[in-house]
Backbone as a chain_set.jsonl record, in Angstrom:
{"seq": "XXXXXXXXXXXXXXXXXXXXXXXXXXXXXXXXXXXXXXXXXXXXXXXXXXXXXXXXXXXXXXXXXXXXXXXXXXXXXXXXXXX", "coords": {"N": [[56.534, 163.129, -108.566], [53.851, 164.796, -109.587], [50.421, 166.188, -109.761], [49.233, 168.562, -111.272], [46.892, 171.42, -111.485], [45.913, 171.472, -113.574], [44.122, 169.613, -116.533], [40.925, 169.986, -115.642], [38.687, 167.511, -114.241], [40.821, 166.276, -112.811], [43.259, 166.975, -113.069], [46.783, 167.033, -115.089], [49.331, 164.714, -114.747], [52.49, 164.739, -113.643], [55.704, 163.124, -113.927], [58.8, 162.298, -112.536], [61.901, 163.585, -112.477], [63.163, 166.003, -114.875], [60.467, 166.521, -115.808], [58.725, 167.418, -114.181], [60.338, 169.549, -112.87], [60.467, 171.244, -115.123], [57.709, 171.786, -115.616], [57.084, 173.408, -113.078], [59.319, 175.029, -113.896], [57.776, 176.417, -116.603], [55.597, 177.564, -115.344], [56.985, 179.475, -113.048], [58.386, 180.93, -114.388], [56.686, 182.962, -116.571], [56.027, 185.493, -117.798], [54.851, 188.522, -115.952], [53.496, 187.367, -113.813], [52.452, 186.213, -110.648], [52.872, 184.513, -107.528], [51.637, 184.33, -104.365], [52.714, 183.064, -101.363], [50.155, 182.35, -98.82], [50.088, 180.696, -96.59], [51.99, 178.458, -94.906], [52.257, 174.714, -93.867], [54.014, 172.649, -91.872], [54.179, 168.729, -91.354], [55.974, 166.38, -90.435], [56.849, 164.239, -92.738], [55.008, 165.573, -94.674], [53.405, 168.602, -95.961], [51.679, 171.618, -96.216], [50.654, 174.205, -98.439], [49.19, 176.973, -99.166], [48.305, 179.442, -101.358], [48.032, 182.13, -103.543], [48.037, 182.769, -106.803], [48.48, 185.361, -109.062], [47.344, 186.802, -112.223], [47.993, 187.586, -115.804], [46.14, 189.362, -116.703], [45.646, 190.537, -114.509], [43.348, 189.713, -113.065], [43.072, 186.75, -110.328], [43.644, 183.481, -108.571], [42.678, 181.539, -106.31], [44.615, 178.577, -104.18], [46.269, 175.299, -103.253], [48.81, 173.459, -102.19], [49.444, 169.718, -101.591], [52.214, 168.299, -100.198], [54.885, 165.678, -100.24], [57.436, 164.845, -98.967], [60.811, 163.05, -99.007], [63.758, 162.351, -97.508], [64.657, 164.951, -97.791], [63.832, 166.151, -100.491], [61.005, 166.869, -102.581], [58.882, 164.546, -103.163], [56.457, 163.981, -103.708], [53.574, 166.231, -105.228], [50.519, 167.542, -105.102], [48.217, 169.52, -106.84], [45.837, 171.865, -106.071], [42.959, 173.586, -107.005], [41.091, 176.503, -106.402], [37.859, 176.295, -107.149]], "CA": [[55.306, 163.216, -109.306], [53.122, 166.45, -109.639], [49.59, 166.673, -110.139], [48.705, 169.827, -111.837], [45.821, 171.935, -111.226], [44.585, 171.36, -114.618], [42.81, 170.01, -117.034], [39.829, 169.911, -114.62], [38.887, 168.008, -113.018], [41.908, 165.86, -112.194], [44.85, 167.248, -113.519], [48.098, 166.375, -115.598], [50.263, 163.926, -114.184], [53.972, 164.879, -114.283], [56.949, 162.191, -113.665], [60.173, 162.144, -113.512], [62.548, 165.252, -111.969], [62.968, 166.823, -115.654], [59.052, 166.545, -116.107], [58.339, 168.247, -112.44], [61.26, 170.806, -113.135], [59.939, 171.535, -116.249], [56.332, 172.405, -115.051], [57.566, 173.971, -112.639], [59.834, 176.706, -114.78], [56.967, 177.189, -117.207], [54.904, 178.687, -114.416], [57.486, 180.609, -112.616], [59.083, 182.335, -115.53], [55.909, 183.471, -116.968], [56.149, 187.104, -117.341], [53.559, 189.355, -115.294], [52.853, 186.589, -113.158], [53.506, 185.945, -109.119], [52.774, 183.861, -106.663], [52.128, 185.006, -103.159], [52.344, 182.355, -100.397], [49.501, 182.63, -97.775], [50.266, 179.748, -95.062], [52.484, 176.935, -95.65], [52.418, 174.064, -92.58], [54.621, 171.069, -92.409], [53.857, 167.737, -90.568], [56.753, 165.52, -90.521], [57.008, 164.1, -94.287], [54.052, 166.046, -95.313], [53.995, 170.01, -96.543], [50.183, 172.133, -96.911], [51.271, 175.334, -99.271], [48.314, 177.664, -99.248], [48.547, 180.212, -102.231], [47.466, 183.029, -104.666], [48.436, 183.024, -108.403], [48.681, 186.633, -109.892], [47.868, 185.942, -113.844], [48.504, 188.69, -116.505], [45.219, 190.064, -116.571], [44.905, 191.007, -113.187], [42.543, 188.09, -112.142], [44.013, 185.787, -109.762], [42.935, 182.59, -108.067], [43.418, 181.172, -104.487], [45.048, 177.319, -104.415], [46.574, 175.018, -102.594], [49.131, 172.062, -102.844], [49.943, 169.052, -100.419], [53.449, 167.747, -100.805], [55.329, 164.764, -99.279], [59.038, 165.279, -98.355], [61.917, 162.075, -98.2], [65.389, 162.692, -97.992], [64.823, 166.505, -98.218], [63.035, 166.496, -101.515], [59.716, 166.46, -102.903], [58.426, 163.509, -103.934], [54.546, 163.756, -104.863], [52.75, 167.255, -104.979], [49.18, 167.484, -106.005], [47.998, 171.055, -106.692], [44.383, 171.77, -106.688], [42.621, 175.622, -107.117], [39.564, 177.075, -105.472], [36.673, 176.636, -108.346]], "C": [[54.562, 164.484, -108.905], [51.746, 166.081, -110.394], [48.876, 167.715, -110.276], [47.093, 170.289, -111.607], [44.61, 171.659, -112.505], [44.966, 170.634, -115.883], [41.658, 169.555, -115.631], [39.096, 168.391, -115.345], [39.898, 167.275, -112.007], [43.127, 166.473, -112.227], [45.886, 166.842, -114.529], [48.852, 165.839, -114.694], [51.53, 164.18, -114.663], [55.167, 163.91, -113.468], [57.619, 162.407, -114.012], [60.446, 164.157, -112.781], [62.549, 165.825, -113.375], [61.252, 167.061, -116.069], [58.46, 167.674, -115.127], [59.135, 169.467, -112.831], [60.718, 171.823, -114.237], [57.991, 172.584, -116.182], [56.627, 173.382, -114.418], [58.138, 175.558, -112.89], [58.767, 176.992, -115.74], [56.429, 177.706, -116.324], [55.392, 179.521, -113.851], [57.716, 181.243, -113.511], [58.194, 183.134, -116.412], [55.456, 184.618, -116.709], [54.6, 188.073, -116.973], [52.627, 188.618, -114.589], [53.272, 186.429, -111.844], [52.401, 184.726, -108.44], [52.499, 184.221, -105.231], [51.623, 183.91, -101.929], [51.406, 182.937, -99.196], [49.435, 182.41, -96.297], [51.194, 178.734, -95.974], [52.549, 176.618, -94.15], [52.649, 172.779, -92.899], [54.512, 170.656, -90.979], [54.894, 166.553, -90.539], [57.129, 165.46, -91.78], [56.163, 164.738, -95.106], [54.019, 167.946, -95.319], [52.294, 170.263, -97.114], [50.87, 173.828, -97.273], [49.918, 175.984, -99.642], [48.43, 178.784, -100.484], [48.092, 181.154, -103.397], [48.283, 183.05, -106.076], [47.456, 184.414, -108.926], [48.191, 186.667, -111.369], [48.035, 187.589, -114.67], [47.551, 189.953, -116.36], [44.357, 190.606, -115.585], [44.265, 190.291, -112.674], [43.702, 187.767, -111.142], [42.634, 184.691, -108.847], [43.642, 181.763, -106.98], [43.863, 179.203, -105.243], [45.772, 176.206, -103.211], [47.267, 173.393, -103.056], [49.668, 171.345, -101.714], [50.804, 167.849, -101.281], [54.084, 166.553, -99.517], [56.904, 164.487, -99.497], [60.151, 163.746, -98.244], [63.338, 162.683, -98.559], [65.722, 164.051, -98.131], [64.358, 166.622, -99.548], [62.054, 166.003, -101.426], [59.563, 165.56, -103.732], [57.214, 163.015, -104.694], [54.654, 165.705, -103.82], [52.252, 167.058, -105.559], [48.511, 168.986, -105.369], [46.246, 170.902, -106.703], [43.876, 173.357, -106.174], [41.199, 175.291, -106.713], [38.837, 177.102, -107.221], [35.385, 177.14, -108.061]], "O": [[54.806, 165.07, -107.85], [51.835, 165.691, -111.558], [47.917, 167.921, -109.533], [46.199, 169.444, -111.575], [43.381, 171.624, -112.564], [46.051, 170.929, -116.383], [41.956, 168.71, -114.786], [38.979, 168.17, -116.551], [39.93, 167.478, -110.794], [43.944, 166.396, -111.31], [45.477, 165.732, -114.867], [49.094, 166.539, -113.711], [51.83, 163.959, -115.836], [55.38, 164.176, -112.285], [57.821, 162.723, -115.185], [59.798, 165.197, -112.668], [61.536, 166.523, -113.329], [61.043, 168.042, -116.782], [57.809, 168.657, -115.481], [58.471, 170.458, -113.135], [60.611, 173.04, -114.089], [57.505, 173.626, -116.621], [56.511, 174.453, -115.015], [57.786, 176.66, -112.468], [58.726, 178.22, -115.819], [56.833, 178.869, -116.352], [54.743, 180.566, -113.794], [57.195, 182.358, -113.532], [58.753, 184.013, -117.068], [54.717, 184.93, -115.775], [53.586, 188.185, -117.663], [51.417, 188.837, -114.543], [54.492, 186.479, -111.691], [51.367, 184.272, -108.928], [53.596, 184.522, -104.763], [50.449, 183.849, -101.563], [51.817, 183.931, -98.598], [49.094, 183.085, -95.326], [51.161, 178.381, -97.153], [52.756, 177.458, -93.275], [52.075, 171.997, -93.656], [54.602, 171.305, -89.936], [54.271, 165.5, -90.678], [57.739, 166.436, -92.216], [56.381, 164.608, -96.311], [54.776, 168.481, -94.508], [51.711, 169.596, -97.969], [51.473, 174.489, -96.427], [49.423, 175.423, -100.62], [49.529, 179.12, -100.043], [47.721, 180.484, -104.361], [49.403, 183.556, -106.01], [46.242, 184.496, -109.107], [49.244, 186.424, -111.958], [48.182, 188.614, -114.006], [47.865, 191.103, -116.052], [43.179, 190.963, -115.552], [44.59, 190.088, -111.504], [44.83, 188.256, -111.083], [41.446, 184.89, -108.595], [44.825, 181.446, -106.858], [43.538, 178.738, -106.335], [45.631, 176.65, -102.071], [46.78, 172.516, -103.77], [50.289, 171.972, -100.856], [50.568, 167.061, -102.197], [53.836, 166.559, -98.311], [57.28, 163.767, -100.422], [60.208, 163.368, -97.074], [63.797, 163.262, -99.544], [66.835, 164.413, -98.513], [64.661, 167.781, -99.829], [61.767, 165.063, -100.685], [59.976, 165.604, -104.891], [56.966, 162.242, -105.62], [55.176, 166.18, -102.811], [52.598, 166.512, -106.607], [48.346, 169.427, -104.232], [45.593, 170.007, -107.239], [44.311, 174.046, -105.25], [40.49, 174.285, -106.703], [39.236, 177.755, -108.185], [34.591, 177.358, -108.977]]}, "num_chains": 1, "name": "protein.A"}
């Protein structure tokens, strides 16, 4: 499961590995866009991903998502951005 940064001020709920995957590749493959990790720090089953999003128009906005790990995959992330 994945809760998305937006619509404000909860998010989209995404289920389901093609749902997550899916989110997922629309945001990476989105041309003239990056990502630039700041901190990431993991706690056993748990994962804090600190982060900047790049967007086309030069803006960008700080973020941050806390993820929870079994088996070696992610099982919940919930994203949420600096407003």
């Amino acid at each position: 499961m994945i809760e998305n940064t937006v619509p404000a001020p909860d998010g989209a709920r995404f289920a389901g590995q093609a749902a997550c995957v899916g989110l997922w590749t629309a945001i990476a493959t989105q041309a003239g866009t990056r990502f630039d990790i700041e901190e990431t720090f993991v706690a056993g089953d748990r994962a804090t991903i600190r982060w900047r999003y790049f967007m086309t128009d030069g803006n960008s906005l700080r973020g941050v998502n806390l993820m929870r790990v079994a088996d070696g995959r992610i099982v919940e992330a919930m994203g949420y951005v600096k407003g």
